[in-house]
N, C-alpha and C positions, 0 to 999 in steps of 0.2 A: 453384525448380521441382524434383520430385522425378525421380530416375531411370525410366527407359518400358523396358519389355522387350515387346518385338513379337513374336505368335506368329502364323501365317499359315495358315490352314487352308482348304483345296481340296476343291471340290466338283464332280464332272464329270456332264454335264446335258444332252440337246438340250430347244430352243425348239420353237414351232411350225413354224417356216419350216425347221425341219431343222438350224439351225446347230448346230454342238458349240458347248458353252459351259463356261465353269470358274469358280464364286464362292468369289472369296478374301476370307474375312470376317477381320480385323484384330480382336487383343484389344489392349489396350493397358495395363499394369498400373501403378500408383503409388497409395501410398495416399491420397495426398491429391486429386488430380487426376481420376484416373479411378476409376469402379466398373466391377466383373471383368463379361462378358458374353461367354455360348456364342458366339455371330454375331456380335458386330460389337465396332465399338471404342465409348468412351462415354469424350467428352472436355465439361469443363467449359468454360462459353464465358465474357470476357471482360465482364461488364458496362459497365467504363470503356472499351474500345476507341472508338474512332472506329470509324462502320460501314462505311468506304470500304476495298471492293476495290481492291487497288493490281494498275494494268494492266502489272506487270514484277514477278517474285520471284526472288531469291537463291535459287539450288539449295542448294549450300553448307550442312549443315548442317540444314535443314530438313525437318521431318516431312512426308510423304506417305502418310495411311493405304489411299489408292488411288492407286494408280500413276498421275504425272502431275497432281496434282489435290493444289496446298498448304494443307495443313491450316490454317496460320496465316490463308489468304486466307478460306478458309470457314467460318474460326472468329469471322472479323470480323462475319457478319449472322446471330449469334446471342447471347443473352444467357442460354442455357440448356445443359446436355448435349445433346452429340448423339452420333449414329451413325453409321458408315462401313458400306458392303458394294459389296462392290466385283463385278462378272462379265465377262468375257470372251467375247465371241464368236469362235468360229472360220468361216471360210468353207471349208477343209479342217480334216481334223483335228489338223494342226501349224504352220496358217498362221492367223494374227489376223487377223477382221475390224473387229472394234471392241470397245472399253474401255469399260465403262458403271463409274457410282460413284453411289450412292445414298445421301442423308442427308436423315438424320430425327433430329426430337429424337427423344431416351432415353426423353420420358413421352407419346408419340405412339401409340404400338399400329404402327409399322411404316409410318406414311403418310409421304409421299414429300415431303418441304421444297425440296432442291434437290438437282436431278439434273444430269451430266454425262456424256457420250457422245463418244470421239472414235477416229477410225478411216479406214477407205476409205469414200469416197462409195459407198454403193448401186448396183450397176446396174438394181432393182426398185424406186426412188421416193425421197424426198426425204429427210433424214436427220429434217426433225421430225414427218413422217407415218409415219417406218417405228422412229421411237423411242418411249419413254415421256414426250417433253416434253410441257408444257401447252400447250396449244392457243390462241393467243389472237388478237385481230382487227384490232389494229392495228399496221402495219407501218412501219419507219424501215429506211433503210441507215448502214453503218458501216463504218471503212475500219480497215487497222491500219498505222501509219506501218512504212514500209520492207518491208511483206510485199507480194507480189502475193496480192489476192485479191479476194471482195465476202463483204461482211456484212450478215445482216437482224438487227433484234431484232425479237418481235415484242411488244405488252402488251396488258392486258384491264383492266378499269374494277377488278374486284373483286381484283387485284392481283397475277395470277401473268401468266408469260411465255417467253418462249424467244428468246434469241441465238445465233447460230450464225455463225461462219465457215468460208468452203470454200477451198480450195486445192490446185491440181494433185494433184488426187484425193484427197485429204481432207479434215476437217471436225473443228470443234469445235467442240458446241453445249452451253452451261448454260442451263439452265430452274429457276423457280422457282414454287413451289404457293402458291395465296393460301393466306389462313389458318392460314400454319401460322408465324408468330410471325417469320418470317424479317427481319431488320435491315435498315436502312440503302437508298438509294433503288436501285428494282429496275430499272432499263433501266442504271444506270451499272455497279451490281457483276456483271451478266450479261456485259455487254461486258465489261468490264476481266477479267474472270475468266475469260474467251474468248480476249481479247488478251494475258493473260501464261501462256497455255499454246500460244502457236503456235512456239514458238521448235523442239517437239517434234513438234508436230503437219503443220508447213510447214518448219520450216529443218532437220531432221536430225538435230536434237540427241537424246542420248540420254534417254529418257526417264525421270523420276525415279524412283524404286522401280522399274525394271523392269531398268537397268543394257544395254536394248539401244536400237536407233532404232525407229521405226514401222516403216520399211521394212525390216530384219532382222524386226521380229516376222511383215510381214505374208508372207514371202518361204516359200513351201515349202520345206520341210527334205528335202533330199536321200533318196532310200530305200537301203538298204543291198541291196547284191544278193547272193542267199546262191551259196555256193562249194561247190565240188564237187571233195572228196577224190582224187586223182590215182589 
């Protein structure tokens, strides 16, 4: 595998709902591996993989072209290039409300294959009504050994979905878009890919690519008070 040099480039934004927001698009360079791209990263997928999401990953080592969100896991339900973009939302202007990551194949035009969202729960509504997940209409619970919390998935006949779990005030939910080529079966790699990112999202741990916890990110930053010459 050839050498990756990561260049990180910052984009400051509000949504409608007023949040400040910041998107870190990832380039990822090698020449075998990846081709060069303004916005995002564009990583080769894995034909022979097996397409099972494993519900636990090794930090260690490990790419994250979006914070929190292992490249190798979501490189497993695709057999093509895809693309990272990663945004942040703020609920103040130096406190995190939630981490979205977005991936799409490379030869897609920008449509959305599987999405990831994880942060504080809402106090205005549910995290898969007030995100970008796929809407879908049938519903199962899911549990994650040794965490306190409750899990839904949800799935739809024509093959996209949303999993989410919640936990003393936060949430990580993966959703995936029918049609868009995505691998491997879709209510196991949602969960599983829900279930090995709570260790950040619910236990404290520090978050991969971001080198803080949730609750540091989401914690307002002190204001400096200005001083007056004697």
């Amino acid at each position: 595998m050839p050498n990756l040099t990561m260049v990180r480039i910052l984009r400051l934004g509000t949504n409608e709902s007023g949040l400040y927001t910041v998107r870190r698009f990832s380039v990822l360079s090698g020449a075998s591996l990846c081709v060069l791209a303004l916005t995002s990263c564009v990583v080769s997928g894995d034909g022979d993989a097996y397409r099972t999401v494993p519900p636990s990953v090794a930090v260690e080592g490990k790419k994250f072209s979006c914070a929190g969100v292992p490249d190798e896991s979501v490189g497993k339900m695709f057999d093509s290039a895809i693309t990272y973009s990663e945004r942040t939302l703020y609920w103040k202007r130096d406190a995190v409300s939630s981490i979205e990551c977005t991936v799409s194949r490379a030869d897609s035009g920008g449509r959305i294959a599987v999405y990831v969202s994880y942060g504080r729960i809402p106090d205005y509504g549910d995290p898969i009504d007030t995100t970008n997940a796929y809407q879908a209409p049938n519903r199962e619970n899911f549990s994650v050994p040794g965490v306190e919390g409750e899990g839904t998935v949800d799935t739809a006949k024509e093959g996209g979905g949303v999993a989410v779990f919640q936990c003393d005030g936060h949430y990580v939910l993966v959703s995936i878009y029918p049609r868009q080529e995505v691998q491997g079966d879709l209510k196991s790699n949602m969960v599983n890919l829900a279930t090995s990112m709570t260790p950040w999202v619910c236990g404290g741990e520090t978050i991969p690519g971001r080198q803080e916890t949730l609750e540091e990110l989401e914690r307002p930053k002190p204001q400096s008070t200005p001083t007056q010459d004697a």
